[in-house]
N, C-alpha and C positions, 0 to 999 in steps of 0.2 A: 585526520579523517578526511578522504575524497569527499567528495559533491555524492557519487556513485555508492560507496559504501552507508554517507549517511543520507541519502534516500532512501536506501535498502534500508537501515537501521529503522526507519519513520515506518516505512510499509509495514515490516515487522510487529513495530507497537501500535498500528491501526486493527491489524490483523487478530492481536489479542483483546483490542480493546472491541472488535465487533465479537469475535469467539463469547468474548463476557456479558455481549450486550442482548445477542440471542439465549443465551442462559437463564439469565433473569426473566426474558421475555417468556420463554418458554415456564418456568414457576409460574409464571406470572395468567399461566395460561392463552398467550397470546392477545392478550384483550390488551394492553397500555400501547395507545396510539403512542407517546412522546419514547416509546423506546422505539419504535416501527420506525419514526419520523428521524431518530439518534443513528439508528441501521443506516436507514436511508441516506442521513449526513456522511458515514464514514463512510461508506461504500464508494461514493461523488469521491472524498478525500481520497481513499486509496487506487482509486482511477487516475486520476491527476497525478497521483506521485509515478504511477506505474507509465504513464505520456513521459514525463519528465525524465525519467529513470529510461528510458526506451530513446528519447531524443539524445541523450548524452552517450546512450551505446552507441546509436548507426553515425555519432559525429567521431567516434574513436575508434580508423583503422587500425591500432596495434593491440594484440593479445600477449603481450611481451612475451613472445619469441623471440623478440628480432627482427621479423618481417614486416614492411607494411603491404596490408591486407586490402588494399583500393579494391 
């Protein structure tokens, strides 16, 4: 597995893990600050992966065509 693929992979399972975390919160009524504060940690995680995952793209001019793309 690339760097690129599993970054994507990680994004992925933050993405489901916030989907699950606002669910709960929502039963929950919105009142449980430590799920608010869980949102708010993954959301930070999945920004960072999304720089990371964004830096490795604009350093890789080839879209395997063939061409490089400068």
């Amino acid at each position: 597995m690339t760097e690129q693929e599993e970054l994507m992979d990680n994004i992925l399972n933050v993405d489901l893990e916030i989907v699950e975390t606002v669910r709960t919160l929502q039963q929950e009524n919105w009142n449980t600050e430590a799920l608010k504060n869980q949102i708010t940690d993954l959301l930070k995680i999945h920004d960072d992966i999304v720089v990371k995952l964004r830096a490795i793209q604009s350093n890789d001019t080839s879209c395997d065509c063939g061409h490089d793309h400068c």
